[in-house]
C-alpha positions in Angstrom: 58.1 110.9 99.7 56.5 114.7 98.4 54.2 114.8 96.3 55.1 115.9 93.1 52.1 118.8 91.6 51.3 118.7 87.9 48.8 121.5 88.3 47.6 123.8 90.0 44.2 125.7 90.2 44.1 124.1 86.9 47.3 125.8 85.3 49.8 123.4 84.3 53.5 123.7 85.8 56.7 122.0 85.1 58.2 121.8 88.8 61.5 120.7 87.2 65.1 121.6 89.2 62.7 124.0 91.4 61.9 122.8 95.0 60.3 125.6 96.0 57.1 127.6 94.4 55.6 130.6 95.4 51.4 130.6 95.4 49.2 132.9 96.1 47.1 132.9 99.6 43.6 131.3 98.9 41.9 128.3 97.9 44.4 125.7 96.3 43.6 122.7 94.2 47.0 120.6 93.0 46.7 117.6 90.8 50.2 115.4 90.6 52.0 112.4 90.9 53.3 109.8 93.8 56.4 108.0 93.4 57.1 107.1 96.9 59.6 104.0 98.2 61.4 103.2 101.2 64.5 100.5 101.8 65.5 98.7 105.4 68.0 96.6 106.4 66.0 93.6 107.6 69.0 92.6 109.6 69.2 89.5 108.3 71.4 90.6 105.1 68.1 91.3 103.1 66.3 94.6 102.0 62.9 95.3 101.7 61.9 97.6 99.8 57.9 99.4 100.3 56.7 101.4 97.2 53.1 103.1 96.9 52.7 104.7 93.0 50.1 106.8 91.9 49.2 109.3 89.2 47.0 112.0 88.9 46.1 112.1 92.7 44.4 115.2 93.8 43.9 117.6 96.9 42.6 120.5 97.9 43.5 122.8 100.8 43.6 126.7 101.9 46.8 128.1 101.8 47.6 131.4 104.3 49.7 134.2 102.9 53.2 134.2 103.9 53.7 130.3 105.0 55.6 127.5 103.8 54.5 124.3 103.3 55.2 120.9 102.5 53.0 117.9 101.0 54.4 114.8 102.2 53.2 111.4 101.5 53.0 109.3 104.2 50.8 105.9 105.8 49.2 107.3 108.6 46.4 106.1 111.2 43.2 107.5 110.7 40.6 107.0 113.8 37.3 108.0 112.2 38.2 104.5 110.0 39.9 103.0 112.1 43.0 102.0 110.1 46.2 102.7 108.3 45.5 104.8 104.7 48.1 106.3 102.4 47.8 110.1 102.3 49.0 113.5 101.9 49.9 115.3 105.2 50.4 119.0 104.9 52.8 120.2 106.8 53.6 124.1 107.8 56.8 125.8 107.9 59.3 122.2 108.6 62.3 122.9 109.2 63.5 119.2 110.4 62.4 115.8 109.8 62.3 113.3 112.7 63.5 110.3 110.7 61.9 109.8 107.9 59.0 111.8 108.6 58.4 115.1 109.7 57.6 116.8 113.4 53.8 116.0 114.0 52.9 119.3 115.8 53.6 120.9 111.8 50.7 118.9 110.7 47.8 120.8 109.7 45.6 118.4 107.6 45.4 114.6 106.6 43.9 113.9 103.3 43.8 110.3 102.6 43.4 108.6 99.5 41.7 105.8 99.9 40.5 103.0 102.7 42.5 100.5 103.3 42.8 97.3 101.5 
């Protein structure tokens, strides 16, 4: 459910085996990929599986020195529309998730992609 960065501040990376990067303080743009899907029990004996895939998505945030972060992809209610819109949440310094997403009092910024369908 992270997003995965391509690029950023136009330099190309290769995030590979590495979880964690290092960037400097400062404005921040990140180009990257979504490959996001969840599976429940239904109860019934059947799974359902949600998916959302998308390439080339980009954000742009301020990053302050000395913090950690996280990009997480997520559905999430947006009041000044009104509805539910797939986004990136940016999260500071998590250090648990509470089930599958993480604490809401980390959340700095939601940047949604689109309206909803």
């Amino acid at each position: 459910m992270y997003f995965v960065p391509k690029t950023y501040n136009g330099i190309d990376f290769d995030i590979g085996k590495n979880y964690f990067t290092t960037f400097p303080a400062g404005d921040a743009e990140f180009w990257g990929d979504i490959s996001w899907s969840n599976t429940v029990n239904s109860g019934t004996g059947f799974r359902i599986t949600s998916s959302y895939n998308e390439k080339d998505v980009v954000f742009s945030c301020n990053l302050e020195g000395g913090k950690e972060y996280s990009a997480v992809v997520s559905r999430e209610y947006v009041e000044e529309i009104n509805g539910v819109v797939w986004g990136i949440g940016l999260y500071k310094e998590i250090k648990t998730f509470i089930g599958n997403k993480p604490p809401k009092e980390r959340l700095i910024v939601f940047i949604p992609f689109h309206s909803p369908e």
